[in-house]
Every structure is written in structure tokens, then in C-alpha cells.
MITOR-889869 format. One record per residue (C-alpha): x, y, z; residue in three letters. Coordinates in steps of 0.05 Angstrom, whole numbers, m for minus. Example, Ala and Ser with C-alpha at 12.3 -4.5 7.8 and 13.67 -1.06 7.14 Angstrom:
2
(pt (246,m90,156),ALA)
(pt (273,m21,143),SER)
END
This chain:
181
(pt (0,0,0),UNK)
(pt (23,69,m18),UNK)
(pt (21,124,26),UNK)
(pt (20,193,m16),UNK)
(pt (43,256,22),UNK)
(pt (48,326,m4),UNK)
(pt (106,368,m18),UNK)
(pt (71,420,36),UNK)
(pt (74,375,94),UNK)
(pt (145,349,72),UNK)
(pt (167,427,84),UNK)
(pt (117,423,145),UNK)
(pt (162,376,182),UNK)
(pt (227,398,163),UNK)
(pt (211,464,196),UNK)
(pt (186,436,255),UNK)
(pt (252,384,260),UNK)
(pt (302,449,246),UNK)
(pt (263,490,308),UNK)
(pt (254,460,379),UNK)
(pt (184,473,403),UNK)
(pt (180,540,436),UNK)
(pt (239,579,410),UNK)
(pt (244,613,333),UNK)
(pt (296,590,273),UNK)
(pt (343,644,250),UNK)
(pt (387,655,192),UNK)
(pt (447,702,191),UNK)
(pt (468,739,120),UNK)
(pt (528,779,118),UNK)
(pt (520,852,87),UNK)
(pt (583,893,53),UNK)
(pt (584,957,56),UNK)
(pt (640,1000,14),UNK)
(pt (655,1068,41),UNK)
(pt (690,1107,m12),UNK)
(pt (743,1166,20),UNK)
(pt (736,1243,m12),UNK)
(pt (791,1300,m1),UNK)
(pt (815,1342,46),UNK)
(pt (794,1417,9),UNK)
(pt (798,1483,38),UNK)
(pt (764,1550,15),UNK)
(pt (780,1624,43),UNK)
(pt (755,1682,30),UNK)
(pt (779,1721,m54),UNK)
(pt (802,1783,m11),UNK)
(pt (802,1826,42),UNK)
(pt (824,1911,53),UNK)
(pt (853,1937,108),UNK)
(pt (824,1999,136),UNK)
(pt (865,2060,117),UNK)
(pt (928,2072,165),UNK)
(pt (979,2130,171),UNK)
(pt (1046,2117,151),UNK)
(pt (1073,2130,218),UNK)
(pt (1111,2082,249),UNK)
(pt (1078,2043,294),UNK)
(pt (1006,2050,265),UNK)
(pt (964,1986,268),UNK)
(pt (905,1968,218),UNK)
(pt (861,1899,237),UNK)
(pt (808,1870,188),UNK)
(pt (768,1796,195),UNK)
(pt (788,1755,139),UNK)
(pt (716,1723,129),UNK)
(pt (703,1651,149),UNK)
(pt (761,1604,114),UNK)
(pt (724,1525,113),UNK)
(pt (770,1463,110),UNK)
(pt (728,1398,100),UNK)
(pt (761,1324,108),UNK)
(pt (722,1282,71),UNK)
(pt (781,1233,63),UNK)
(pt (755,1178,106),UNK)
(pt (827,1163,136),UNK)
(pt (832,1202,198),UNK)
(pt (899,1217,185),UNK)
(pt (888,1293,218),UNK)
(pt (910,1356,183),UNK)
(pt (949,1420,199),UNK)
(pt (933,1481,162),UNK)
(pt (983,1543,154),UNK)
(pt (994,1615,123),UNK)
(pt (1049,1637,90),UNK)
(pt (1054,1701,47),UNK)
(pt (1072,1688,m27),UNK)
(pt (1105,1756,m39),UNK)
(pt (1121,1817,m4),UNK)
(pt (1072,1871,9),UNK)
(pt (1070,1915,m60),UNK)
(pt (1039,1974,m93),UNK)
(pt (1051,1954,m169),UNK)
(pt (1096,2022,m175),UNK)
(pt (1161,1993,m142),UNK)
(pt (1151,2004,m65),UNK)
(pt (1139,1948,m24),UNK)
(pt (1137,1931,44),UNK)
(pt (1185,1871,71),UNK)
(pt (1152,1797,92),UNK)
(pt (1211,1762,106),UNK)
(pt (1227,1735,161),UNK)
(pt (1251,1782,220),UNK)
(pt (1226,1841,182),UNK)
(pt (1149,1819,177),UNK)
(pt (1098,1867,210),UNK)
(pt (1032,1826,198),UNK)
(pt (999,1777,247),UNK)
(pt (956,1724,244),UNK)
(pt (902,1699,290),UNK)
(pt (850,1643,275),UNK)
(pt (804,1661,337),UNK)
(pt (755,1601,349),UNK)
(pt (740,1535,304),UNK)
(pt (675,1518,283),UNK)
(pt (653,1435,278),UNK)
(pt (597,1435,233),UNK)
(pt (540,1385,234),UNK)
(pt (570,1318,251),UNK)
(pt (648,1342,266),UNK)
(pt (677,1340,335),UNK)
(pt (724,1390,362),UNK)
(pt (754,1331,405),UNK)
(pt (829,1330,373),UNK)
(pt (822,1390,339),UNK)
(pt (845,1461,359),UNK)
(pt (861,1534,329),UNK)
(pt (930,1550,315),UNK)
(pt (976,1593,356),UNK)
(pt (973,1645,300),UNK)
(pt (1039,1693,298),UNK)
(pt (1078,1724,250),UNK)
(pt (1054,1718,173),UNK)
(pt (1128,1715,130),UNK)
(pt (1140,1697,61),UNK)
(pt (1193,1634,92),UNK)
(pt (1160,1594,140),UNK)
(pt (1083,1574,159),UNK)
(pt (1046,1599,217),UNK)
(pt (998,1552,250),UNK)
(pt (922,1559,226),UNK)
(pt (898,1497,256),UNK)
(pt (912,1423,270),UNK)
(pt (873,1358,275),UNK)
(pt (905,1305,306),UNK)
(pt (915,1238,282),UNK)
(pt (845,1199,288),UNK)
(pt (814,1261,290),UNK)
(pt (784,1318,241),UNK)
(pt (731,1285,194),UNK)
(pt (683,1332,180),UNK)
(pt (680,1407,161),UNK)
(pt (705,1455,205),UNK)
(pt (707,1536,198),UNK)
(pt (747,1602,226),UNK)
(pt (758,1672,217),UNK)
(pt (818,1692,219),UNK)
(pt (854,1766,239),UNK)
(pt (910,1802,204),UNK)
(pt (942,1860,234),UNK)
(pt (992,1902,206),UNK)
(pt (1043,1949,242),UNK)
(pt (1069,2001,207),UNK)
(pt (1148,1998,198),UNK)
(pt (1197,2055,191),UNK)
(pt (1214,2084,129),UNK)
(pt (1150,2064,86),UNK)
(pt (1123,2102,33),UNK)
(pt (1052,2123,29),UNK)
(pt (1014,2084,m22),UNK)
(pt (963,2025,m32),UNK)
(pt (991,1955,m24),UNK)
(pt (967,1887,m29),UNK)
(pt (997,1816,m16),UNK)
(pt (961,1746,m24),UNK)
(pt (961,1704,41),UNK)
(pt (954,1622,16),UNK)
(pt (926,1574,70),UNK)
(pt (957,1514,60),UNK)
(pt (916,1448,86),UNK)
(pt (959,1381,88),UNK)
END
């Protein structure tokens, strides 16, 4: 005598073999996930004046740069430092100019407070020292350190200028270049 069964009940009892009574059958699945790294970028204000000054010795002009934004989007938490150096002297076009170099510079930099925005963390990060702004080495903007810095972060930095002897009355410009590595 043949017994038929169906292919339902078959399935039926399996499931009931593969789970004890009382407690539920799982499955695992593994899922990838690919996170692809961006750059580190960083974007500062086209320009900036500084109010008028006398040419006397000694005279001091200030201005706020505008917000400068530095985003890591690298994905390696390798940290940053950014810096400003001056690519030239100060110069008026018609042969004066005003010295940079080191020892002889007469503008300052300050970053004043970092900004985290939306998901960054200040944790590891910090504003530079500031100081002297030369045309030979870097003054500190701001650092991440290592494992630290993801995200987009924002300043506005200072300049002030002291007038040195012996300049000559005119209108100069120079172009500061933050440098984020």
C-alpha cells in the first residue's frame, strides 16, 4: 500500500525538526558595505582691505578675513594642519613694497575660534597659535590630530599690520595662501 504525502507537509516537518518547540529558527546573512574616501579641500575668502592707516611708524590696521572652511572628507583620519604663508612681499605695483621676510614681517595672524559643523567633533582639533605671517615659514592655522578631524570645520581669521619705519605712502596688497595638508 502506498502512502501519498504532499510536498507541503514534507516542508511542514522539516521546519518543525530544524526548530525545537518554543523557540524561533534564524538565519544570519552577511551585508558589505563600501565606504569610498573624498579629499581634504579648503576655501577662504577672494580678498580682504585693510582699513586705511597713517604711515607712521607704529600705526596698526586689523580686518576679519571672512570665514576660511576646510572639510576632510578623506575617510582616513589621518588629521590635518593648516598654515599661512605670504607668497610675496607687500607691494603697490609702482616699485615700493613693504618687507615679509622673516625678522622684518609686520603682519599677524590669528585664527580666533574653530567651528565643527554638523557631525564634526572638536575633540582632537584646535586653532592654531597664530603669529607672524612671512614669506619663509608657515604659521599655525589649525591642526587635527591623528584619528581626528573628519568633517567640516570653519574660522575667521585676523590680520594685523604694524606700520614699519621708512614706508612710503601708497596702496599695497599681498596674497596670504592657506595651506591644508
Amino acid at each position: 500500500m502506498r502512502h501519498r504525502i504532499a510536498l507541503g507537509s514534507i516542508v511542514a516537518v522539516a521546519a518543525l525538526l530544524a526548530a525545537p518547540p518554543g523557540r524561533a529558527a534564524s538565519s544570519s546573512s552577511n551585508v558589505d558595505l563600501q565606504i569610498s574616501g573624498g579629499s581634504l579641500t579648503i576655501s577662504a575668502p577672494a580678498s580682504a582691505s585693510l582699513p586705511a592707516v597713517s604711515a607712521a611708524p607704529g600705526s596698526v590696521s586689523s580686518v576679519s578675513l571672512g570665514t576660511t572652511t576646510l572639510a576632510d572628507t578623506r575617510g582616513t583620519l589621518l588629521g590635518w594642519t593648516v598654515t599661512v604663508m605670504a607668497s610675496g612681499n607687500w607691494s603697490d605695483g609702482a616699485g615700493h613694497s613693504i618687507s615679509l621676510g622673516a625678522g622684518a614681517s609686520t603682519l599677524m595672524w590669528s585664527t580666533g575660534g574653530l567651528t565643527a559643523q554638523g557631525a564634526a567633533s572638536l575633540t582632537g582639533v584646535s586653532a592654531g597659535v597664530g603669529g607672524t605671517v612671512t614669506t619663509s615659514a608657515p604659521t599655525a592655522v589649525a591642526t587635527a590630530l591623528l584619528g581626528f578631524g573628519a568633517g567640516t570645520y570653519t574660522w575667521n581669521g585676523t590680520l594685523t599690520f604694524t606700520v614699519p619705519a621708512n614706508v612710503f605712502a601708497s596702496t599695497y596688497t599681498v596674497t596670504l595662501v592657506q595651506t591644508a595638508a
